[in-house]
DOVEXLO-562538 format. One line per 8 residues: their letters; for each residue x, y, z of N, C-alpha, C. Coordinates in Angstrom, 2 decimals. Layout:
DOVEXLO-562538
A = X Y Z X Y Z X Y Z | ...
//
This chain:
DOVEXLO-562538
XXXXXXXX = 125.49 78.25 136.14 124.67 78.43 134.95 124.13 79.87 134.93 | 124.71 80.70 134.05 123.97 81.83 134.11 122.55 82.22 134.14 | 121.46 83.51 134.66 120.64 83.15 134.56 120.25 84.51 133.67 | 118.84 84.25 132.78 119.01 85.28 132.03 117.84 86.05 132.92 | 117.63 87.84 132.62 117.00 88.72 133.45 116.05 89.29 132.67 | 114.92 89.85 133.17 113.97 90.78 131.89 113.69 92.36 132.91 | 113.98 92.79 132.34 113.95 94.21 133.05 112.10 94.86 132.04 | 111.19 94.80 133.04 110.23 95.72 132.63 110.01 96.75 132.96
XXXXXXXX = 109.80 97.53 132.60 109.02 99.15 132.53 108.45 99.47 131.67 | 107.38 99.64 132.45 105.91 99.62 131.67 105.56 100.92 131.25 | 106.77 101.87 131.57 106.67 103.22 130.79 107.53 103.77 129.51 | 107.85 103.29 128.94 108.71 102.53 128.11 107.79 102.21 127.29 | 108.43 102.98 125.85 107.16 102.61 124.86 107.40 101.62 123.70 | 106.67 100.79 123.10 107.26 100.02 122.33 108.46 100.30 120.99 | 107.37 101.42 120.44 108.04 102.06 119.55 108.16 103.76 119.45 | 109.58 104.13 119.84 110.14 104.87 119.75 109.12 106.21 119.20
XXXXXXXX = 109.23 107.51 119.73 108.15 108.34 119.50 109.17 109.94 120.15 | 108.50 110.98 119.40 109.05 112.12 120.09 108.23 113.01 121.07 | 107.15 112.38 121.23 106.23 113.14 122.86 106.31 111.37 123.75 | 107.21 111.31 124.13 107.03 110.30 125.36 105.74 110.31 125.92 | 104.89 111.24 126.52 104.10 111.14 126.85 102.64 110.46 126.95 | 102.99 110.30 124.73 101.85 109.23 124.25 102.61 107.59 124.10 | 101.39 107.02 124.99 101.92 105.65 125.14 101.62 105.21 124.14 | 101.74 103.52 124.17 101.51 102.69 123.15 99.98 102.96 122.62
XXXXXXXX = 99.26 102.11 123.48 98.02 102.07 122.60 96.90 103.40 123.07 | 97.67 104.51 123.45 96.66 105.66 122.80 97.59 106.32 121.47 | 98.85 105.71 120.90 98.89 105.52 119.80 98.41 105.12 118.60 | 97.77 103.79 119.04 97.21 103.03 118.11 95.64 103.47 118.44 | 95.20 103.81 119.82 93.64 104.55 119.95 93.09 105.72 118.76 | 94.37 106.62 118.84 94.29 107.73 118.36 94.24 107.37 116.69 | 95.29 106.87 116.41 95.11 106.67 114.77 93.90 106.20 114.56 | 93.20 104.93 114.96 91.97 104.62 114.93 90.62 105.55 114.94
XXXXXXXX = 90.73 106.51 115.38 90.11 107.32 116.50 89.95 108.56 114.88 | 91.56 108.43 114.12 91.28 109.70 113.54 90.75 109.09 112.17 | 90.53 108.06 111.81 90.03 107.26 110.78 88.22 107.29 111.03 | 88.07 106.83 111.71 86.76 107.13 112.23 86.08 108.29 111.87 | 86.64 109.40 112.13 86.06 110.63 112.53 86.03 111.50 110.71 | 84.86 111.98 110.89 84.41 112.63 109.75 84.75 113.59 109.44 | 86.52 114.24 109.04 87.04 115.30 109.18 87.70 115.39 107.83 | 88.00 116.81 107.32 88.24 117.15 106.18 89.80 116.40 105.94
XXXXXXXX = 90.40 116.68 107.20 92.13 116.50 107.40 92.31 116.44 108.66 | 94.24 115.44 108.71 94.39 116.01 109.79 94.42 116.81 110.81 | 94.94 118.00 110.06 94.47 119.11 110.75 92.88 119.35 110.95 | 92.59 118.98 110.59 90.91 119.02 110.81 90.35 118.35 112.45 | 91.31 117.20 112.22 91.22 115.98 113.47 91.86 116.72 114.73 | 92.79 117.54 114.49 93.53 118.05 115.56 92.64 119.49 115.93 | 91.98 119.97 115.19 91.44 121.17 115.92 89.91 120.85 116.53 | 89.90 119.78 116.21 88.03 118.94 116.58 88.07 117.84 117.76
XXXXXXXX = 89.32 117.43 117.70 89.84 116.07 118.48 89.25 115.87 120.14 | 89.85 117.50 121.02 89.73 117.88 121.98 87.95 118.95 121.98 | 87.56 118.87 121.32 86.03 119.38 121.25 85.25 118.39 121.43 | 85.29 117.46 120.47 84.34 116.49 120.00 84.63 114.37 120.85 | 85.86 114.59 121.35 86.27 113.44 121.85 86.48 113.38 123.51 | 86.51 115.28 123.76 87.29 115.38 124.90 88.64 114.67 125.48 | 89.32 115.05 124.24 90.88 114.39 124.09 91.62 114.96 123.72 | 92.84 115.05 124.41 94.13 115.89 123.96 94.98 115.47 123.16
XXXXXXXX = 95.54 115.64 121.89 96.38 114.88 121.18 98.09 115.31 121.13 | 98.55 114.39 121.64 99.67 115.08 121.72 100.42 115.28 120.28 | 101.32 115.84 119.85 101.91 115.62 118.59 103.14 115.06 118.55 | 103.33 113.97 117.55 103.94 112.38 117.43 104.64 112.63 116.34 | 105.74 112.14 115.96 106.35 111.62 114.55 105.39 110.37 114.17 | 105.27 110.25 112.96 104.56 108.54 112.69 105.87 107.80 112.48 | 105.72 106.90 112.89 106.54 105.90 113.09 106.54 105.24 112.06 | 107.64 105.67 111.33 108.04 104.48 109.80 108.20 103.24 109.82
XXXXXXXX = 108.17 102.35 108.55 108.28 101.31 108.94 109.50 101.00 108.37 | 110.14 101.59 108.26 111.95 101.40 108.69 112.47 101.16 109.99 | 111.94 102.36 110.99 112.39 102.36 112.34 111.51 100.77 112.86 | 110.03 100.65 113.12 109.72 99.93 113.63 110.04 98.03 113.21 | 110.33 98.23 111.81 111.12 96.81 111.40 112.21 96.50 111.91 | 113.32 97.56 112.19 114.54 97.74 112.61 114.58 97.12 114.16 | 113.73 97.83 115.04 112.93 97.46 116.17 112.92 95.85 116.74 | 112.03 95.60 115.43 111.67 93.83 115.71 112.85 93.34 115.22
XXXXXXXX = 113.39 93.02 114.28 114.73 92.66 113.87 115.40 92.91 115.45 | 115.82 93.62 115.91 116.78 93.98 116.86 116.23 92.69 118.00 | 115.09 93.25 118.05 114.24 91.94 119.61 114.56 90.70 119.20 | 113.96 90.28 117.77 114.20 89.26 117.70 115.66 88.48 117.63 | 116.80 89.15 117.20 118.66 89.14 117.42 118.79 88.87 118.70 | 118.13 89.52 119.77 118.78 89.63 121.24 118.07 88.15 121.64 | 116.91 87.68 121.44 116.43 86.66 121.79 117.00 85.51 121.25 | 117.36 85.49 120.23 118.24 84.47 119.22 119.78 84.46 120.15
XXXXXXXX = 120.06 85.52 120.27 121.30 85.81 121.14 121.36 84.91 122.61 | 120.13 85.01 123.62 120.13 84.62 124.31 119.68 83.33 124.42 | 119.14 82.58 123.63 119.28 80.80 123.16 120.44 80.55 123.33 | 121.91 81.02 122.48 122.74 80.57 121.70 123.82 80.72 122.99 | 123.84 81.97 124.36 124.56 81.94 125.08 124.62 81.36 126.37 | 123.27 81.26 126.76 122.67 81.27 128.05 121.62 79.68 127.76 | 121.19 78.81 129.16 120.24 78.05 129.06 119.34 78.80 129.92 | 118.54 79.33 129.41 116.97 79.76 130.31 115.97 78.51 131.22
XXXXXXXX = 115.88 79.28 131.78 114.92 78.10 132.69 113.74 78.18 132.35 | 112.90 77.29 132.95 111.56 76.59 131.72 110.69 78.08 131.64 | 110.68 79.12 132.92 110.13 80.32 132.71 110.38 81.14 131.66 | 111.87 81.18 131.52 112.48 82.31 130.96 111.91 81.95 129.79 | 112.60 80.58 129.04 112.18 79.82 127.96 111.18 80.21 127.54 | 109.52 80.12 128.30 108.53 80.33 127.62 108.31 82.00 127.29 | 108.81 82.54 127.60 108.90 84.28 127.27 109.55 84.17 126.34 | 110.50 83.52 126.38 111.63 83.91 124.99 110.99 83.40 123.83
XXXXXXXX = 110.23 82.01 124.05 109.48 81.79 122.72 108.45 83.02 122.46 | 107.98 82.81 123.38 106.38 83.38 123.03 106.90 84.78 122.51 | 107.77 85.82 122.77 108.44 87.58 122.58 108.98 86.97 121.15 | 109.54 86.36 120.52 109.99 85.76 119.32 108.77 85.82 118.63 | 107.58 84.75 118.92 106.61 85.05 117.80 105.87 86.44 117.98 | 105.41 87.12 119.42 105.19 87.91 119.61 105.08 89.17 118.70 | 106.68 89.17 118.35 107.19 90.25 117.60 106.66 89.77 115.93 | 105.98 89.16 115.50 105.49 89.02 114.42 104.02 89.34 114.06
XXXXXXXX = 103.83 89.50 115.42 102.09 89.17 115.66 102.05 91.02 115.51 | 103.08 91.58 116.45 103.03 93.13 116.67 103.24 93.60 114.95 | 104.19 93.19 113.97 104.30 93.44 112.82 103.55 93.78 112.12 | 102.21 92.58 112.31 101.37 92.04 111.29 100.45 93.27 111.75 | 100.08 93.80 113.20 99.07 94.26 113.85 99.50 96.22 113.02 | 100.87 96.36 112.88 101.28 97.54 112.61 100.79 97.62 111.35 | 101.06 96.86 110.58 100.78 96.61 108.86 99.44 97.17 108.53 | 98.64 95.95 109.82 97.25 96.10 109.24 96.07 97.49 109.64
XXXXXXXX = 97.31 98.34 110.84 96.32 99.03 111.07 96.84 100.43 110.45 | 97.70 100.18 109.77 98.62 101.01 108.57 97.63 101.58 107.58 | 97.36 99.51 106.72 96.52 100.03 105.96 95.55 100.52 106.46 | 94.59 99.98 107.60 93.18 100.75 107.54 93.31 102.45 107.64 | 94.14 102.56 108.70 94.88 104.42 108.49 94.76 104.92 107.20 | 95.25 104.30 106.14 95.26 105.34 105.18 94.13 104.69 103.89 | 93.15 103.34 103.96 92.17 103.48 103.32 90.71 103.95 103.87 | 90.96 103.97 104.74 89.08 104.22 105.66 88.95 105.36 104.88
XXXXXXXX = 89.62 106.44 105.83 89.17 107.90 104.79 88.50 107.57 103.59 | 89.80 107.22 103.18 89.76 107.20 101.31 87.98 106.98 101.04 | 87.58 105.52 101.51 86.32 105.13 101.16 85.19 105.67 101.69 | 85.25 106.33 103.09 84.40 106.85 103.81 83.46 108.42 102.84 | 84.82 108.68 102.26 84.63 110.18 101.54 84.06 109.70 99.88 | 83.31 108.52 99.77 82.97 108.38 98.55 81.29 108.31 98.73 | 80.38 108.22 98.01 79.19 108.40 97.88 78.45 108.20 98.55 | 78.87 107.58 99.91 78.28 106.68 100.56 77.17 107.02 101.71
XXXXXXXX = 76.01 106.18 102.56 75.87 106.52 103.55 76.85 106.31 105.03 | 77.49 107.83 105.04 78.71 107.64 106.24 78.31 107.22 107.79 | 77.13 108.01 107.78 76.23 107.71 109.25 75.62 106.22 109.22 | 75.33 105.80 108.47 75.04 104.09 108.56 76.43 103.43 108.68 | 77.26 103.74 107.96 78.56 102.93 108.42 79.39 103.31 109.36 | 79.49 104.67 109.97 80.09 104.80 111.44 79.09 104.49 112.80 | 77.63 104.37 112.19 77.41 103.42 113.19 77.56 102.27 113.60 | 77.92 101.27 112.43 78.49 100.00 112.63 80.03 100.10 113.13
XXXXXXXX = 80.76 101.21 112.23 82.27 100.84 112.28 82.72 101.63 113.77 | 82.10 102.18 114.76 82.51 102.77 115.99 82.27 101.96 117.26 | 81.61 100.99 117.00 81.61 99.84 117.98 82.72 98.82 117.76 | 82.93 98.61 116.47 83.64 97.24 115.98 85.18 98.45 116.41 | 85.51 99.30 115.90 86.66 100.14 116.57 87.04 99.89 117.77 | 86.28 100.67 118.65 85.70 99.78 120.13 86.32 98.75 121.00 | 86.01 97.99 120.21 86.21 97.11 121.05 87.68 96.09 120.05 | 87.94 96.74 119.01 89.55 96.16 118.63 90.14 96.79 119.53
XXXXXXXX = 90.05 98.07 119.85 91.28 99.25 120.87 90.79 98.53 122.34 | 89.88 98.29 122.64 90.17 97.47 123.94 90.62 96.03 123.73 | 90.71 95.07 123.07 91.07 94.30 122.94 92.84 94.12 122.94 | 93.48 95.25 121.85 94.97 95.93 121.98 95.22 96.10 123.33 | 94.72 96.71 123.71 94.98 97.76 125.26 94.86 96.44 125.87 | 94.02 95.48 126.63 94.19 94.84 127.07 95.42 93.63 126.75 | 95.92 93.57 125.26 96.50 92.49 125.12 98.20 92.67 125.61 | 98.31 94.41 125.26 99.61 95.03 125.47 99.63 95.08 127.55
XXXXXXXX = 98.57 95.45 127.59 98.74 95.45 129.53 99.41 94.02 130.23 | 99.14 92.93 129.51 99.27 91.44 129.72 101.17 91.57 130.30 | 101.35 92.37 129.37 103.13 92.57 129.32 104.00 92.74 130.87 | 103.24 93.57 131.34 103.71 94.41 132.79 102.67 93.89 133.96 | 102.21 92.46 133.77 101.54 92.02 134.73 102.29 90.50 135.11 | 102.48 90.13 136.30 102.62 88.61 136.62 101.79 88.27 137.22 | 101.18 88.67 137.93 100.17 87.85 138.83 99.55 86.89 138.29 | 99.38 85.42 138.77 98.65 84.87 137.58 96.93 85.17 137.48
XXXXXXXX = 96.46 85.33 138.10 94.99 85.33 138.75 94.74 86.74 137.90 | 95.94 87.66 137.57 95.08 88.91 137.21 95.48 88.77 135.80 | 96.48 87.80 134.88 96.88 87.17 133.81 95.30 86.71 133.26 | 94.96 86.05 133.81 93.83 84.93 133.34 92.66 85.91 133.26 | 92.60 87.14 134.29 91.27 88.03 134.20 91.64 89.00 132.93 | 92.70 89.68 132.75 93.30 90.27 131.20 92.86 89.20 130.05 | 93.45 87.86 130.47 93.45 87.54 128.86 91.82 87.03 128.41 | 91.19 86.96 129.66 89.59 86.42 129.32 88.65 88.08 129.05
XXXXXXXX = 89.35 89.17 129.32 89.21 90.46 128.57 88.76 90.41 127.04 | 90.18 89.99 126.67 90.83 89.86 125.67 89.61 89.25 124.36 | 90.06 87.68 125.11 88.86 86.90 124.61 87.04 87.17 124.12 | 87.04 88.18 125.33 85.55 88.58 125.15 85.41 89.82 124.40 | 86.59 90.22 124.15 86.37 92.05 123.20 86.79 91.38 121.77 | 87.11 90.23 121.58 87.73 89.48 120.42 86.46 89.03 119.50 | 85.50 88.62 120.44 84.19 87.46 120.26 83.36 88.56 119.67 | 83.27 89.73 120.87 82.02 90.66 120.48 82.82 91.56 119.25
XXXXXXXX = 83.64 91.82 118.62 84.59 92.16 117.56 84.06 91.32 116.54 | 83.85 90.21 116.83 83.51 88.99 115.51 82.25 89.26 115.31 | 81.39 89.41 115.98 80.16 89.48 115.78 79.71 91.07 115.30 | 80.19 92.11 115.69 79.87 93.35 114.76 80.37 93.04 113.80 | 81.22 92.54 113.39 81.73 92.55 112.04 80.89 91.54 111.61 | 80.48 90.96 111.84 79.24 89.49 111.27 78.36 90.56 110.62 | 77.50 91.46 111.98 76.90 92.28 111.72 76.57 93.18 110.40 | 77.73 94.45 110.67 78.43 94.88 109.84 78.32 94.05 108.21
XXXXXXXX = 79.21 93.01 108.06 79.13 92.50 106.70 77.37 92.45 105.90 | 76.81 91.70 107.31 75.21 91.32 106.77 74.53 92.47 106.31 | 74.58 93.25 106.91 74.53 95.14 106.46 74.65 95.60 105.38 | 76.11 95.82 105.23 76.67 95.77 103.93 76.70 95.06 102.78 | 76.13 94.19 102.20 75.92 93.16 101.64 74.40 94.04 101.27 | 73.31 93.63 102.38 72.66 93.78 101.58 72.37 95.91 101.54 | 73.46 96.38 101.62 73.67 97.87 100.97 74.07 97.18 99.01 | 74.64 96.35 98.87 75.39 96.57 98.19 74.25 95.74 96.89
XXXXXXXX = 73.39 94.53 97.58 72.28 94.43 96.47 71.16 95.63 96.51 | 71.25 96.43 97.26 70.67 97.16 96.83 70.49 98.48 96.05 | 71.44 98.75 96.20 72.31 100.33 95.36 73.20 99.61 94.47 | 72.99 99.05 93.59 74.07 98.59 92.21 74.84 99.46 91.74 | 74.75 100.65 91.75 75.38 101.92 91.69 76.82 102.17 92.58 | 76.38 101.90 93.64 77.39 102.18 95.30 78.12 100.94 95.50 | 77.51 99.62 94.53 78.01 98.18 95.34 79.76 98.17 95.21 | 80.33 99.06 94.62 81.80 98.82 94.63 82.71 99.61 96.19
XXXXXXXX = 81.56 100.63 96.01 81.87 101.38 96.96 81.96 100.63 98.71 | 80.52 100.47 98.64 80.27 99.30 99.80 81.28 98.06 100.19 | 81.55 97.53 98.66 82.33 96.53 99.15 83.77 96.80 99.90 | 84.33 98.28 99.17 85.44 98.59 99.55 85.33 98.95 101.38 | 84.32 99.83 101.72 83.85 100.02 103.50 83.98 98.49 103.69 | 83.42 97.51 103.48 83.54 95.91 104.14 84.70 95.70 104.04 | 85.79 95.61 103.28 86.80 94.80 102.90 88.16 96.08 104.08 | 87.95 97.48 104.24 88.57 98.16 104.93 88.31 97.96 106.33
XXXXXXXX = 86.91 97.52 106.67 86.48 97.05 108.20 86.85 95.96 108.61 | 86.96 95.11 107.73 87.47 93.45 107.57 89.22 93.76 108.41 | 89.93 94.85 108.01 91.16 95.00 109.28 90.89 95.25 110.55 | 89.96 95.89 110.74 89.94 95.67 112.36 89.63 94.69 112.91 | 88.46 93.59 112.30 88.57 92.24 112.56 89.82 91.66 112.87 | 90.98 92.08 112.03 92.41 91.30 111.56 92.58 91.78 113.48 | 92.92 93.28 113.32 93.62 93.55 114.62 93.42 92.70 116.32 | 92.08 92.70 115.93 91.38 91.65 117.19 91.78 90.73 117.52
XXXXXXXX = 91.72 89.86 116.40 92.69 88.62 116.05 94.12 88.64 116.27 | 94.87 89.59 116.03 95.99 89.63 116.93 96.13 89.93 117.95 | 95.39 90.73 118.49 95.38 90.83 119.95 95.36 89.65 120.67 | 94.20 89.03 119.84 94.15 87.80 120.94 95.25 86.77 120.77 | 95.86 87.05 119.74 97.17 85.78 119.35 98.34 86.84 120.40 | 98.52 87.87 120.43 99.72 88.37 121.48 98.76 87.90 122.97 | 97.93 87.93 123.20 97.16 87.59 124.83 97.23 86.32 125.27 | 97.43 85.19 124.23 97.31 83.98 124.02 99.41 83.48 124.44
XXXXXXXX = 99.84 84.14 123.70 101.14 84.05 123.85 102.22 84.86 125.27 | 101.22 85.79 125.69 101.53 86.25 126.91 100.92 85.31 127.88 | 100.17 84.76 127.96 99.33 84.14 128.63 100.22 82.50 128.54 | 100.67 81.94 127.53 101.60 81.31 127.49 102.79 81.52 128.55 | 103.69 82.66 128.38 104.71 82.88 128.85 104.54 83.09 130.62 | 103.28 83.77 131.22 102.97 84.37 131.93 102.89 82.34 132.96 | 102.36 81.71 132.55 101.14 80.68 133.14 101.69 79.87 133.10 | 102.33 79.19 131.52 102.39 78.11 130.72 101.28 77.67 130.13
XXXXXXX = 101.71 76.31 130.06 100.28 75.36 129.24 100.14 75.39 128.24 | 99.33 75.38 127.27 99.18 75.40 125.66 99.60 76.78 124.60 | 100.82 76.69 124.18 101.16 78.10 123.96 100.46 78.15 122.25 | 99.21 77.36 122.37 98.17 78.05 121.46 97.20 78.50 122.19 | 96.25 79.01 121.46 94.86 79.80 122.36 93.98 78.92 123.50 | 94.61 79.82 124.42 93.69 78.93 125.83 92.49 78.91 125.73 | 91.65 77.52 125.68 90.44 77.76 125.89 89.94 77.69 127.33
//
């Protein structure tokens, strides 16, 4: 019975990039990172980045969403592939499910932090108070990019004991994520009965912060599904 193999390297980036150097999620750190930040332009972000963050940015192609659809399509073929040729054993099996939905969860996570990339600005630069809302929106940031970072590390780990300490990471940057954004909304809300003027504005900052909520939430659905593959047991969210 053949057996099927998973070759990891954890240096090896998900999606394809022209400075190797920048990994996955100081990919997704950095975009976050430049949404945040109160800068005229990119170029603005890149000459302030390493002043104001004490961070070096390397310079990246952005990753279309041609190439990165192409990507998942491909993962998901080879996994379909390996059902149809091979019987996996109950291990392999649960990787192969869980990397199947996996790759939907990573989709959804690209999409959503797509849009916030290119609306935050947009709304940040409208009438608004910016310093009341990057004080809310730099924690809730925060702790989505650790939540990512931890959910993507899950990948290049077996141990189970250090599985269960990642994904209860996970869990807890997920929770305190829910609750700034609880925060956050209650905030905003009442910004928005109060300046009748700004309330469109406001709503748009809530409804653009409302994605990093999203991202959290996938994190914890890829941590949940690694944690599946990694363990077994309920390949819904471990409580």
């Amino acid at each position: 019975m053949p057996k099927t193999s998973f070759h990891k390297n954890s240096d090896s980036p998900m999606w394809a990039r022209s400075c190797p150097e920048l990994k996955d999620i100081d990919f997704i750190h950095l975009g976050l990172l430049r949404c945040i930040s109160v800068v005229d332009s990119g170029r603005h972000f890149l000459q302030t980045n390493e002043q104001i963050y004490g961070q070096l940015l390397p310079h990246s192609k952005f990753y279309s969403k041609k190439n990165w659809r192409a990507d998942i399509a491909k993962i998901d073929t080879q996994i379909i592939h390996v059902f149809a040729l091979y019987t996996p054993e109950a291990r392999d099996l649960r990787q192969l499910i869980a990397f199947l939905k996996i790759t939907n969860e990573l989709d959804r996570t690209v999409n959503t932090s797509r849009s916030f990339i290119r609306d935050f600005p947009y709304v940040l630069s409208k009438e608004i108070d910016q310093y009341f809302i990057l004080e809310y929106a730099i924690p809730l940031q925060k702790t989505c990019v650790v939540s990512v970072e931890s959910a993507l590390a899950l990948f290049s780990i077996d141990d189970k004991s250090e599985v269960a300490e990642l994904y209860k990471t996970v869990v807890i940057e997920e929770e305190k994520n829910d609750e700034f954004y609880k925060i956050i909304e209650k905030s905003l809300l009442k910004k928005i009965s109060n300046d009748i003027q700004l309330s469109n504005e406001y709503q748009a900052v809530m409804f653009t912060l409302r994605r990093l909520e999203k991202i959290a939430d996938r994190a914890l659905n890829i941590a949940s599904l690694m944690h599946f593959a990694k363990v077994g047991g309920d390949i819904n969210r471990v409580k």
